[in-house]
C-alpha positions as CSV (number, residue, x, y, z in Angstrom):
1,X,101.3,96.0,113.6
2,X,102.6,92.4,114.8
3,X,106.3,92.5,113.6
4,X,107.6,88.6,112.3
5,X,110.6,87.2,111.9
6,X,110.7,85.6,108.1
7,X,112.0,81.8,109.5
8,X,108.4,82.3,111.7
9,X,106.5,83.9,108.7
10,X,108.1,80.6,106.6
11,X,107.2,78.3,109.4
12,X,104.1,79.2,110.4
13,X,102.5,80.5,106.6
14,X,99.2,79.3,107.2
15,X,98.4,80.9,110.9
16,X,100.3,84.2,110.1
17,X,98.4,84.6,106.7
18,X,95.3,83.6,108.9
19,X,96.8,86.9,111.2
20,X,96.7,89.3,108.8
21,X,93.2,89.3,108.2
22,X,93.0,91.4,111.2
23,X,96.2,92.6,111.6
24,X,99.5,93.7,109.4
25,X,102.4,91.6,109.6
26,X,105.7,93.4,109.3
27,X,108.5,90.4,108.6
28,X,112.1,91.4,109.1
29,X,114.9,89.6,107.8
30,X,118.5,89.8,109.6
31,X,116.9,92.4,112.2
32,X,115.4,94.7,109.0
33,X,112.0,95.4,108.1
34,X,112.0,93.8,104.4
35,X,108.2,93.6,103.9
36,X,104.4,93.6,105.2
37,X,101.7,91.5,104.8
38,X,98.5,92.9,104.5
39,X,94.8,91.8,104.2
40,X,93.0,92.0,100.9
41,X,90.9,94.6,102.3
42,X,93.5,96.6,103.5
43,X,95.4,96.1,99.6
44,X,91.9,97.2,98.0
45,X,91.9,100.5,100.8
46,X,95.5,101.7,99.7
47,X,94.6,100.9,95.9
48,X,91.7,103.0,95.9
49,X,93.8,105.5,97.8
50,X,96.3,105.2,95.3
51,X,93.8,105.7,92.2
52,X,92.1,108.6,94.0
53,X,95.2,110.2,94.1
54,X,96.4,110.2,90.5
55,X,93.2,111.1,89.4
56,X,93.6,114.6,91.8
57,X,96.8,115.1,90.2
58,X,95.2,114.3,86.3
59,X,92.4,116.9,87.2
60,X,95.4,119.3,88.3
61,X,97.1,119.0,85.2
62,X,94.4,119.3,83.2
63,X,93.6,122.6,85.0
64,X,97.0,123.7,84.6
65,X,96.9,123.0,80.9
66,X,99.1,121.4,78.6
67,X,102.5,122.8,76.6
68,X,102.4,123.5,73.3
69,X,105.1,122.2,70.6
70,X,107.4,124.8,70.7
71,X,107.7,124.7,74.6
72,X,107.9,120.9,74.5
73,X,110.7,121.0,71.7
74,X,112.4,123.4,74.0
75,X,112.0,121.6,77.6
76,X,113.5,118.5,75.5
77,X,116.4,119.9,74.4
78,X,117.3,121.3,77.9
79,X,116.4,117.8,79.4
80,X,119.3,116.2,76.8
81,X,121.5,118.8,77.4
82,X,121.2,118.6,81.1
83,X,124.5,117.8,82.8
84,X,124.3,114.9,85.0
C-alpha cells in the first residue's frame, strides 16, 4: 500500500486517483492513518465479500431457528431491565 499525505492526496487528486487503480492509497492526516482509497474493483471485491458473509450468517440463523413469543417477550424485558 502507497501511504499519502492528505495536502499530496489534495494536490495531486487526479494522479493519485489515477494510482489507485493499481494500488491502495492509505492518506494520513497529522501523522494518522484517516482513510484509504481504493479501486472500484477492489470496492466491488470487499462488497461481495461483505454480502457473502451476511448471507453465511442468515443461513446460520436460519439453521439455528428462530424464538418464539414467549422467549422474545422474556429476552426483552431483561434487555430493558439490563443495568448499564
Amino acid at each position: 500500500m502507497l501511504v499519502k499525505a492528505a495536502t499530496e492526496v489534495k494536490n495531486h487528486f487526479g494522479q493519485i486517483l489515477e494510482e489507485s487503480i493499481t494500488d491502495r492509497i492509505g492518506i494520513n492526516k497529522n501523522n494518522r492513518r484517516v482513510a484509504v482509497l481504493i479501486s472500484d474493483a477492489d470496492y466491488r471485491r470487499m462488497e461481495a465479500c461483505e454480502d457473502f458473509y451476511w448471507a453465511q450468517k442468515a443461513i446460520e440463523a436460519e439453521t439455528e431457528g428462530y424464538l418464539g413469543t414467549d422467549e422474545t417477550t422474556a429476552w426483552i424485558e431483561r434487555m430493558k431491565n439490563a443495568k448499564a
